[in-house]
C-alpha positions, 0 to 999 in steps of 0.5 A: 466482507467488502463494503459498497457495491463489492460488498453487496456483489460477494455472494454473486462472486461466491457463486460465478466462483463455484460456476467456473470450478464447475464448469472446469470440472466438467469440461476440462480444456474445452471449458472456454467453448463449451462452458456457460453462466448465465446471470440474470440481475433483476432491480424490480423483484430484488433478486439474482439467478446465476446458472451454468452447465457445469457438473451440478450436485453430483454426489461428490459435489453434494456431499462438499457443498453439505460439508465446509473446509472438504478437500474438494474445496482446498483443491480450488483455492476456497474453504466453503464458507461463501454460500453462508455469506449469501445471508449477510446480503440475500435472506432466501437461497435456492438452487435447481440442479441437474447432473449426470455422473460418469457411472450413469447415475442421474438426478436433480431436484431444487432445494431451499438452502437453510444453512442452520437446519439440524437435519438437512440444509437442503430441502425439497421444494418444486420449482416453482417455489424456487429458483424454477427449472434448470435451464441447462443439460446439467449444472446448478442455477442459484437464486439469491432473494429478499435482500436484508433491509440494509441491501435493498438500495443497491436494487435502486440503480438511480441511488446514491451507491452508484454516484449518478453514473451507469449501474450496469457499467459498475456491475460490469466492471466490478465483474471484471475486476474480480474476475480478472486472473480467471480472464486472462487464463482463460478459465471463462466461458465464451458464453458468459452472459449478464443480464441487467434489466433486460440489457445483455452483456457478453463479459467474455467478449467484452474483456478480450476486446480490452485485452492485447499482449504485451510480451513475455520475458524469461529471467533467472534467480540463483537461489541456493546455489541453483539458477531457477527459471521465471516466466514474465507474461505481460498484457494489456489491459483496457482502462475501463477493465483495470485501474492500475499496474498489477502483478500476479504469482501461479504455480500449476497453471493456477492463480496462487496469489493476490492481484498487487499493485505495482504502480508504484515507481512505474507510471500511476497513469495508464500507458497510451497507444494509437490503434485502428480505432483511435488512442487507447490507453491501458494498464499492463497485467503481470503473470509469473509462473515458475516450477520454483513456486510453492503454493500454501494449501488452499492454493491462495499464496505462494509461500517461498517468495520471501527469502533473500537473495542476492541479484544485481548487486541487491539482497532482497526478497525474491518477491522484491526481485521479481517485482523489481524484474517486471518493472524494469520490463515494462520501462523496457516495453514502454521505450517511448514513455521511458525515454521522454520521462528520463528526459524531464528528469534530466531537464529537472536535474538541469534546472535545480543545479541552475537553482542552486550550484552547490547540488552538482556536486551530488553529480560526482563524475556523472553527466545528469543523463547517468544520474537519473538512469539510476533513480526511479522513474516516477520521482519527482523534481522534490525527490531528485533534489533530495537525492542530489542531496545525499549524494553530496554527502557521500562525496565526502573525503574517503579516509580509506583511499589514504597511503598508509605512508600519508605523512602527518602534515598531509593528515593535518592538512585534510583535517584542517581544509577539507573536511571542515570545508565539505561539511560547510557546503553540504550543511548551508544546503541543509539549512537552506532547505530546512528554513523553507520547510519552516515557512511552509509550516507556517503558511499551512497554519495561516487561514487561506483565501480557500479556508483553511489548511487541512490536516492531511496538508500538515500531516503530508509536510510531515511524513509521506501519508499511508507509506512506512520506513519500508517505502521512504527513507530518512531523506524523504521526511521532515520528521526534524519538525519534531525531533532532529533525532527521528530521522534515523529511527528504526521504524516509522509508519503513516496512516497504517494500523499496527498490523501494517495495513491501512485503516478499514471501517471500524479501525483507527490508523495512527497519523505517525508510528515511530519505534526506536529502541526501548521507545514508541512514539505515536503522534495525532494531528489536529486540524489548524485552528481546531477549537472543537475539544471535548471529553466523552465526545462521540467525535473521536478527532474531538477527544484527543487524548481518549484517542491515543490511549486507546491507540496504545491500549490496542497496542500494549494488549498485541504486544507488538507491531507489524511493518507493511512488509510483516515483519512483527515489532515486539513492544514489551511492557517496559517499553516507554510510550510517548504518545503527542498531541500536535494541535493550534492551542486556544482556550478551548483546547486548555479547558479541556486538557485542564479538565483531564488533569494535565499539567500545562506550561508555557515555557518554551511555548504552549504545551501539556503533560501528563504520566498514565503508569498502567500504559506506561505512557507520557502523553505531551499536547504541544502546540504548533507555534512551539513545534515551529519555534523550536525547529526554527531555533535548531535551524537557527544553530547551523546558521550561526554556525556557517556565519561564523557566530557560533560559540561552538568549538569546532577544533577537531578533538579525540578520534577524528584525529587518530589514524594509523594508531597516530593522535594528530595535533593541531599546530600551536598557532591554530585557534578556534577562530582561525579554524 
């Protein structure tokens, strides 16, 4: 369950969810006309009444509601556990109930829910004992009461759970939110009424205000060997009812799937548009539907969107097509947006090749109007200076587009002149880059005018925070800070648990994962100039080393990871984990590694070891001036190199010069200086 005000608000969803599957029941197509909820939220005597005018506890529902994981709730999507969660949150439950059957049986009553009775878990009560007399024709009213001591507060709409802003405002948002995918099927009554205090809101009216449409698009996928149809419906979506783009699947006219952000490589921001009534910005909803889609049995996924296949010259997921498809739409519907962002970015392109010339090169042929059609529109100057980047060292000599006749002085030459050449260029921009990550680092690890640096500003130079190598690649990181051999790692995940999600309440969430082959590496940051280290502290952040190994204890008991993606990583137990500590050392920290029978040296700079065989884990405390340090003296290599000052023999040996089956050599008069 949820934590904060969703947490408290689960049983209310669990019961407007049974409302709505009632109401449907009853009356079909006409549902939006005919159906009704009433809820009543009542601060002063703690309690919550949800009604509606749907079937009630006909002996079909009677005998589902008495019965969890029944068909009857398969066929909603749900398992029939939500009643029992009332009692995380309420510690009375009653219902009054009215229904007529299609064969004429008719019946009510109102009933006190025990949910551990061995007999009957409905009993038999007035209605003055309960949740009164149904106020409809037929249906079900609920009555949640007596809140557990932990709950209480959310009653209080002046407290802290709701920030000092507007508690009917977040109940009606929260609703909303929820809710959102049975809004925009139109699966709501329009007599879908909130009462908070005595204030009345109309949720259906109040939706649709904020809701416009925004277009529909068909596309099509081959999938094997057969073109498959998709429909792409797009609306939008009030700020005030939506707080980023998302996206849906349904099959059968129904929600088959989560609500997923598509934000990402979109706009993070709502769109804006002049209306009668002034701007108004939004968020755009995504449906897709298809005869294609397969829902899992309780109808809450789609279950055959993860193969692969090839579209636009990409293999991907199909999920990962039509995700791609609907932001490619939504740039499309947002010409105006598109356009001016496209724009910047060619003005950043501009400004970065004025900054530093060598980067034109990553142009190639193309004009920086033609390079930034390709990039996506959210990246910023950083991000396309990267790019810019690994384009110039694609650029490279293409030893393929050779005549198989090429002579060997024309081979000698190319390996002689251009190459080298290339590799010069590209390298002094790589330099360059790496000594300003360098001053950065250091300047993060300095006390500043606002106090000081933040772990997260660390951790965030070094990989992206809450991203994995499904999201980033290898030109979007300095994990070079570490080790110039992590760029290419298999895996690398940030802030994630090992089952690929963020971190919830309770779990831990590793500041960097990496797997390479037969190695994991698990790296925890510390604050700059932390000096709180104890052993047994009730501050995790304060006991390091206790952190990790429980970290990997976790892992090595799974036996594997997950990616953000699920895909599973198997870590097996021969599998050698290094687990690294990167903190400021002072005396405080050396006690305490002291005390946990590390071994301590200086050479190189300030670090710890120390071996734990039944985790099959070296765990290494290094500081960050030796972190630096060692960086700066890799760095310091590729200088001396591009000087000139490099003792390393750069004549080309071995296979560079074979080609053809032909090993070139070097003309006699060629020395390493003169190369």
């Amino acid at each position: 369950m949820p934590d904060g005000l969703h947490g408290f608000l689960f049983p209310l969803y669990e019961a407007v969810s049974n409302s709505l599957h009632s109401i449907e029941e009853r009356w079909g197509d006409d549902l939006e006309e005919k159906g009704r909820i009433e809820i009543d939220i009542d601060a002063d005597q703690k309690r919550i009444v949800v009604a509606d005018n749907g079937v009630g506890f006909d002996r079909k529902n009677l005998d589902a509601f008495l019965t969890p994981l029944t068909g009857n709730k398969f066929e909603r999507g749900g398992k029939g556990f939500g009643r029992f969660i009332a009692f995380k949150i309420f510690g009375e439950v009653f219902y009054s109930s009215k229904q007529i059957s299609a064969d004429g049986w008719s019946g009510g009553g109102s009933y006190r829910y025990e949910p551990f009775a061995v007999d009957d878990n409905l009993v038999d009560i007035t209605p003055e004992a309960g949740a009164g007399t149904h106020r409809f024709e037929t249906g079900l009213t609920a009555l949640m009461r007596k809140p557990v001591p932990a709950s209480e507060s959310f009653f209080d709409f002046e407290g802290e759970h709701y920030s000092g802003g507007d508690a009917s405002d977040a109940i009606v948002t929260a609703l909303l939110d929820h809710f959102l995918i049975e809004f925009i099927q139109r699966k709501v009554p329009e007599a879908f009424v909130l009462t908070i205090q005595g204030l009345r809101f109309n949720l259906h009216d109040y939706f649709h205000k904020s809701l416009s449409t925004g277009g529909s698009k068909t596309e099509y996928l081959e999938i094997g060997n057969e073109q498959r149809k998709f429909e792409f419906n797009y609306f939008k979506v009030g700020e005030a009812q939506a707080k980023k783009h998302r996206l849906y699947f349904y099959s059968n006219n129904r929600a088959s799937s989560d609500l997923e952000s598509i934000s990402s490589g979109l706009n993070d921001k709502p769109f804006s548009e002049m209306t009668d009534d002034g701007p108004r910005k939004y968020f755009y909803l995504v449906a897709v539907s298809s005869d294609f889609f397969v829902s899992s049995q309780s109808r809450d996924r789609i279950t055959n969107l993860h193969g692969k296949v090839e579209y636009d010259g990409k293999r991907k997921s199909i999920k990962d097509h039509l995700v791609a498809m609907a932001k490619l739409h939504i740039l499309d519907l947002e010409k105006s947006y598109t356009t001016e962002r496209r724009k910047k970015m060619e003005e950043e392109v501009e400004h970065l090749i004025a900054v530093d010339p060598l980067l034109r090169r990553g142009l190639g042929e193309k004009s920086a109007a033609e390079f930034v059609q390709k990039r996506s529109i959210t990246e910023t100057r950083e991000q396309l200076a990267q790019d810019l980047f690994v384009e110039r060292f694609r650029k490279k000599f293409d030893f393929t587009k050779l005549d198989q006749n090429t002579s060997v002085e024309d081979l000698v030459h190319i390996v002689r002149t251009k190459i080298p050449e290339d590799a010069k260029e590209a390298l002094a921009v790589y330099v360059a880059y790496r000594n300003h990550v360098i001053k950065i680092f250091r300047e993060l690890l300095k006390k500043q005018a606002d106090g000081l640096a933040t772990e997260d500003k660390v951790h965030e130079l070094i990989y992206p925070r809450y991203k994995d190598s499904d999201e980033v690649d290898y030109s979007s990181h300095n994990l070079w800070l570490l080790d110039d051999d992590l760029a290419y790692a298999q895996y690398i995940s940030s802030d994630r648990t090992p089952d690929g999600s963020h971190r919830a309440k309770g779990q831990y969430a590793h500041d960097i994962l990496i797997n390479n082959e037969n190695e994991l590496m698990v790296v925890e940051m510390k604050r700059p100039q932390k000096t709180g280290y104890a052993a047994d502290s009730d501050s995790t952040t304060n006991d390091p080393v206790d952190q990790l190994k429980k970290q990997i204890s976790d892992i090595r008991k799974k036996g594997k990871i997950k990616t953000s993606m699920g895909r599973e990583i198997v870590i097996s137990p021969d599998t050698m984990v290094r687990g690294y500590v990167l903190a400021d050392w002072n005396d405080n920290l050396q006690v305490y590694l002291e005390m946990e029978d590390f071994m301590i040296t200086n050479y190189g700079g300030q670090m710890a070891y120390r071996y734990y065989k039944a985790l099959n884990l070296m765990l290494e405390v290094v500081a960050f001036d030796r972190l630096i340090d060692r960086a700066s003296n890799r760095n310091e290599a590729f200088v001396q190199m591009l000087e000139g000052r490099s003792t390393y023999d750069r004549k080309p040996k071995g296979t560079l010069l074979s080609f053809s089956g032909q090993v070139i050599s070097p003309p006699k008069a060629v020395t390493a200086a003169g190369d």
